[in-house]
C-alpha positions in Angstrom: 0.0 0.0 0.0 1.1 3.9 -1.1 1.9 5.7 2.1 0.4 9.5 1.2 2.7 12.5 2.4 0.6 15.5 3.1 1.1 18.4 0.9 3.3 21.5 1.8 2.0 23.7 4.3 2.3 26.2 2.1 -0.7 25.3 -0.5 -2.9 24.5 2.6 -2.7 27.9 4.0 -3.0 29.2 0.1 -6.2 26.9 0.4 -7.9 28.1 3.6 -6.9 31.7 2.7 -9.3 31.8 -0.1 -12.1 33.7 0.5 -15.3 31.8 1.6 -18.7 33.2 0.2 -22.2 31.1 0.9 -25.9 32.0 1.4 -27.2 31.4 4.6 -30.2 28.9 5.0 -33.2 30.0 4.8 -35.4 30.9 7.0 -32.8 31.8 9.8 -33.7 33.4 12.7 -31.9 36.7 12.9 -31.4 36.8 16.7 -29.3 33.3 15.6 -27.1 35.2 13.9 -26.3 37.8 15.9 -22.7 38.5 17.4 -21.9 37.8 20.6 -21.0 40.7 22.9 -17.9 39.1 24.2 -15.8 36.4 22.8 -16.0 32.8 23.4 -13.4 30.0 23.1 -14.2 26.8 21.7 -11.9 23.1 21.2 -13.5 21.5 18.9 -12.1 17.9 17.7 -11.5 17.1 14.6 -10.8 13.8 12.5 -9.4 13.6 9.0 -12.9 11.6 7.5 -14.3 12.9 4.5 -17.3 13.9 5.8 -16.2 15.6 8.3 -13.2 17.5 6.3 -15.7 20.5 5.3 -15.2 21.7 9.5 -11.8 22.9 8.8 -13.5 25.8 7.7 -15.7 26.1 10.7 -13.2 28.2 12.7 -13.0 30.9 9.9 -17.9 31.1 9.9 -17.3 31.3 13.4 -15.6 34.2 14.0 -18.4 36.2 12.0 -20.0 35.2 15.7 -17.4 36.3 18.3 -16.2 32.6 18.7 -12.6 31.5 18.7 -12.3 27.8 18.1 -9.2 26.1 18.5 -9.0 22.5 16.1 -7.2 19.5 17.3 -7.1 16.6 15.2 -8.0 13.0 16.7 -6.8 9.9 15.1 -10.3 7.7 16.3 -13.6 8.9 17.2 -13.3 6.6 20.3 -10.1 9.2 21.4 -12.7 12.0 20.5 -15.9 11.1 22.4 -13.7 10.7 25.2 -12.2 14.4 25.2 -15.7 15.3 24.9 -17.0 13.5 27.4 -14.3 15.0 29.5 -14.5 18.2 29.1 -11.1 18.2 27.1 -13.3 19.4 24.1 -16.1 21.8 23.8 -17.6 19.9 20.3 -16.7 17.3 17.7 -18.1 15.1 15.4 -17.9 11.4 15.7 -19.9 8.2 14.8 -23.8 7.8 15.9 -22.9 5.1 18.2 -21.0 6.8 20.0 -22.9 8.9 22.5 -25.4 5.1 23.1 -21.4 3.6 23.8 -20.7 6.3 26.4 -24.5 5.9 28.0 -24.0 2.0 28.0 -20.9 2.9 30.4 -23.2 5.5 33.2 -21.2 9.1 30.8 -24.6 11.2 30.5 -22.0 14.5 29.5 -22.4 14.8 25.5 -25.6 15.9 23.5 -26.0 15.8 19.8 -27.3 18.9 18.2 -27.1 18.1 14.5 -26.4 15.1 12.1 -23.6 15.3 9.6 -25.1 13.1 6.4 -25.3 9.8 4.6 -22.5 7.8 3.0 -18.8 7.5 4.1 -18.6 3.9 5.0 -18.5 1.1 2.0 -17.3 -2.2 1.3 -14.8 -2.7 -0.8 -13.9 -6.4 -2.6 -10.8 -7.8 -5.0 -11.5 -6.3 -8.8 -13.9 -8.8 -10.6 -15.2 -10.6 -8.0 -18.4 -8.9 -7.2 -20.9 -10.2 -5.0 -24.4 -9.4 -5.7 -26.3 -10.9 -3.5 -26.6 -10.9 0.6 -26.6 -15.0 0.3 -23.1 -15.3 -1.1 -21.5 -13.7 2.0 -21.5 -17.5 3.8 -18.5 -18.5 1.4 -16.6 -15.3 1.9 -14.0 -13.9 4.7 -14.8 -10.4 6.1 -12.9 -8.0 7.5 -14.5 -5.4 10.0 -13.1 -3.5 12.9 -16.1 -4.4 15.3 -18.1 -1.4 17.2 -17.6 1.2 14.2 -20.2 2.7 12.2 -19.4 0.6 9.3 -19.3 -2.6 11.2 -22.6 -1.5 12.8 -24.3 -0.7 9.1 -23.0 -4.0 7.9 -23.9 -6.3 10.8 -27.7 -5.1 10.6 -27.8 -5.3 6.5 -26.7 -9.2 7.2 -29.1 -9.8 9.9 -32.0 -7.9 7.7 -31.0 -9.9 4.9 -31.3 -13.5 6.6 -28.1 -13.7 7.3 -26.7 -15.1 10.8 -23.9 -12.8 11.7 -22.5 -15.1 13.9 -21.9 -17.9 11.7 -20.0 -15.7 9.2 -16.2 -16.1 8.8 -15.6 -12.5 10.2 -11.7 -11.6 10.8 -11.7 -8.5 13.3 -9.2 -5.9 11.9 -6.7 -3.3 14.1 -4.6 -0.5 13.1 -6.5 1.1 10.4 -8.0 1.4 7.5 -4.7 0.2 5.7 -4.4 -3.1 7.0 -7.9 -4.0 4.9 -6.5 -3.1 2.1 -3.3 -5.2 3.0 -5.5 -7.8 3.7 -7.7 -7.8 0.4 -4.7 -8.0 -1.6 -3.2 -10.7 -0.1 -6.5 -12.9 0.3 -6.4 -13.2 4.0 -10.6 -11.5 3.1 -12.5 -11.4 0.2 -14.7 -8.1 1.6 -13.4 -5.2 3.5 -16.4 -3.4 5.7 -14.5 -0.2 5.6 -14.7 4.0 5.1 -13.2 6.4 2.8 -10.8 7.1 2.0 -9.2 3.4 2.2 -11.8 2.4 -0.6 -10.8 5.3 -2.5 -7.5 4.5 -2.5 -8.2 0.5 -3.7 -10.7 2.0 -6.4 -8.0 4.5 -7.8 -5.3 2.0 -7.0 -7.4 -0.6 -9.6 -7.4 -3.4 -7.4 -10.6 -3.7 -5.9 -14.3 -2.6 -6.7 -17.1 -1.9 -4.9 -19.8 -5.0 -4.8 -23.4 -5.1 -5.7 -24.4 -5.2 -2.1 -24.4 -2.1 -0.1 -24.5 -1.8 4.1 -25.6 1.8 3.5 -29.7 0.8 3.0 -30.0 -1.3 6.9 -33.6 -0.3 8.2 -32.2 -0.2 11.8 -28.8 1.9 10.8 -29.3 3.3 7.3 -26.5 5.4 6.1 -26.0 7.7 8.6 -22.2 8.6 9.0 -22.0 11.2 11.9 -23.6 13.2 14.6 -22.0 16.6 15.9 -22.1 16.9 19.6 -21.2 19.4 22.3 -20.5 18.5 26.0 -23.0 19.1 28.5 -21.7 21.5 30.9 -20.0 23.7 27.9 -23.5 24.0 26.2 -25.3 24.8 29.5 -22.9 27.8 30.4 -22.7 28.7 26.6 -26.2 28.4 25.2 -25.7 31.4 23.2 -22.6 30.4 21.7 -23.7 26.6 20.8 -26.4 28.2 19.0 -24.1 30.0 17.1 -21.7 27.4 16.2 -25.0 25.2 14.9 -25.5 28.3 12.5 -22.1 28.1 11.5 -22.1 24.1 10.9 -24.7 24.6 8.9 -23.6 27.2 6.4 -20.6 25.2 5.9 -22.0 22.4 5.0 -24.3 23.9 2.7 -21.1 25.5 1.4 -19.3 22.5 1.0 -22.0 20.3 -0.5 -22.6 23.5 -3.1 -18.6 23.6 -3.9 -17.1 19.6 -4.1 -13.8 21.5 -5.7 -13.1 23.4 -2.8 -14.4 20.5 -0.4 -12.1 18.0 -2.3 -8.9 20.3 -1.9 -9.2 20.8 1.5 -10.3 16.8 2.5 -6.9 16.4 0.1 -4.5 18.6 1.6 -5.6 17.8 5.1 -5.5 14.2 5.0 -2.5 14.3 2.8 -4.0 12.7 -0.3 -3.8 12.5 -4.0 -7.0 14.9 -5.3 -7.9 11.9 -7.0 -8.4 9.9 -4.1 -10.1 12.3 -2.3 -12.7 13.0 -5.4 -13.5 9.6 -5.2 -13.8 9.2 -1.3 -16.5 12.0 -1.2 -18.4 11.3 -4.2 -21.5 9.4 -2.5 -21.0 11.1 0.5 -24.2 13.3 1.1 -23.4 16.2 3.7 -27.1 17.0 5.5 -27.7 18.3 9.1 -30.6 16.3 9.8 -30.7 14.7 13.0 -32.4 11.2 12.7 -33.2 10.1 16.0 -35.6 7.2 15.3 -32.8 5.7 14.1 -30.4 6.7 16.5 -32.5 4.5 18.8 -32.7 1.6 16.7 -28.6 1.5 16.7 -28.5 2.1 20.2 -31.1 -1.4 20.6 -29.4 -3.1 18.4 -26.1 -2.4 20.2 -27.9 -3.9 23.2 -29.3 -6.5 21.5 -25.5 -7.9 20.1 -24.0 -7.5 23.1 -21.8 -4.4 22.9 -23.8 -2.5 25.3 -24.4 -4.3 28.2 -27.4 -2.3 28.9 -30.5 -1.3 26.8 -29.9 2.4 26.6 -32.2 3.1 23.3 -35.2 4.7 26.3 -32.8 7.0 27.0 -31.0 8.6 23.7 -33.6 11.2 23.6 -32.3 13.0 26.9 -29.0 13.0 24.8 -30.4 14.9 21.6 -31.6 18.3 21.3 -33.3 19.9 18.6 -33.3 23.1 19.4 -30.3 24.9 18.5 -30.6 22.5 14.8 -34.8 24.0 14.4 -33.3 28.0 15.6 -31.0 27.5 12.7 -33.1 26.6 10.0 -36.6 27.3 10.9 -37.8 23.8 10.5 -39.9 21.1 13.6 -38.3 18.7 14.7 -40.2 16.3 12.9 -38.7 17.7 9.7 -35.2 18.0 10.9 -35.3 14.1 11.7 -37.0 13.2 15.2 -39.1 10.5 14.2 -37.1 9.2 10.8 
């Protein structure tokens, strides 16, 4: 496998110098978008995923507000829920199971505030050896890294599909995305339950394809790749200023989804990829803040249910969520930003 050097520091600064233009949603309130009469610090984590790479620019909407956000990159969204959780961050993005992991084990400090989109995760298989249907998984070997998003999206298509996950020849994966790749080429798996930009990378690379079958569709999971969340304590002593960061999210999504160059460049020079690469790896990816917390619930039961929750948390995710500062933002209910989808 290519190791990918990031690009010179130079061309990123060139990059996040540019000047960012983008039309506010609609229907905003205006007290939302108000400045702040003093200034407000934020840490906000930060991971290099695809989806997530349009929040570099977050820092630079923000200010418009007052808010000063400092950005430290994570390498897992396990490291980041557990800054968050601390204290050690203000907000971050990480996977949807990851406030129902932290409730399983009694940490009540994190609330999710908006959803980040659909997409991200894929499997990935040798060139020319598709599979098409669900059935033909019970002759294959399959690597997943067990508890992630992608594991989670891929153990509920299988079980939705008549498939018993626990008779499947599943290899548990460490060390990141790389090692599937390693591992497809050398036929230690045939499928790779994985995330961008590792499939990216095999597409480009010509040795793999993506199969027939596709994890993203699950009716307990779907393809839900992230939620935003802020801790507890920051958002009760900052109300004003979480609300503001949710306006901010939100225009640069819109942003980013309206301009794939500029959202390509900066996934590229940030995770220190080829443009081609990260062209492909955000391709299906679908950036959206709604907050889909019927099916939030169904991934905390079915974490439950498998065994990687001890206890049945899924009564309690809506204590977790908040649509408020996501419905201030936008003008929407509720109901249309998510709550019962």
């Amino acid at each position: 496998m290519k190791i990918w050097l990031a690009g010179s520091m130079l061309a990123l600064l060139v990059l996040l110098a540019a000047p960012v233009t983008w039309t506010p949603a609609t229907a905003q309130t205006v007290a939302a978008r108000t400045r702040l009469a003093a200034p407000v610090k934020v840490k906000q984590g930060m991971a290099n995923v695809p989806a997530l790479s349009p929040l570099w620019l977050l820092p630079e909407q923000a200010a418009k507000y007052n808010i000063q956000i400092e950005q430290i990159l994570f390498q897992r969204f396990a490291d980041e829920r557990t800054a968050l959780a601390s204290g050690d961050l203000d907000i971050a993005a990480f996977g949807p199971q990851d406030i129902t992991l932290a409730l399983g084990q009694g940490v009540k400090s994190m609330v999710g505030v908006a959803g980040v989109g659909s997409g991200n995760d894929c499997l990935l298989v040798r060139k020319g050896e598709d599979i098409k249907e669900w059935a033909g998984l019970g002759t294959k070997t399959i690597g997943v890294g067990a508890g992630s998003i992608s594991w989670l999206k891929f153990a509920a298509s299988a079980q939705e599909n008549g498939l018993d996950y626990g008779k499947l020849r599943i290899i548990n994966i460490v060390g990141g995305g790389g090692n599937y790749l390693k591992s497809l080429q050398s036929k230690e798996i045939d499928l790779a339950v994985v995330w961008h930009p590792f499939c990216a990378q095999g597409i480009t690379e010509g040795f793999a394809q993506y199969p027939t079958i596709d994890h993203n569709r699950s009716k307990a999971v779907g393809g839900l790749i992230s939620v935003l969340a802020v801790n507890r304590g920051f958002m009760e002593k900052n109300h004003d200023a979480v609300q503001r960061l949710v306006v901010a999210y939100i225009d640069v999504l819109q942003y980013a989804q309206a301009n794939p160059q500029r959202w390509l460049k900066i996934y590229a020079e940030k995770a220190g990829l080829p443009e081609a690469i990260a062209a492909e790896s955000i391709r299906i990816t679908k950036l959206d803040a709604t907050l889909p917390l019927a099916s939030i619930t169904r991934i905390s039961k079915f974490l439950s249910d498998n065994g990687v929750i001890t206890r049945d948390v899924s009564g309690e995710i809506a204590q977790h969520y908040t649509f408020e500062f996501l419905a201030k933002a936008t003008g929407k209910s509720p109901a249309e930003l998510g709550q019962n989808q």
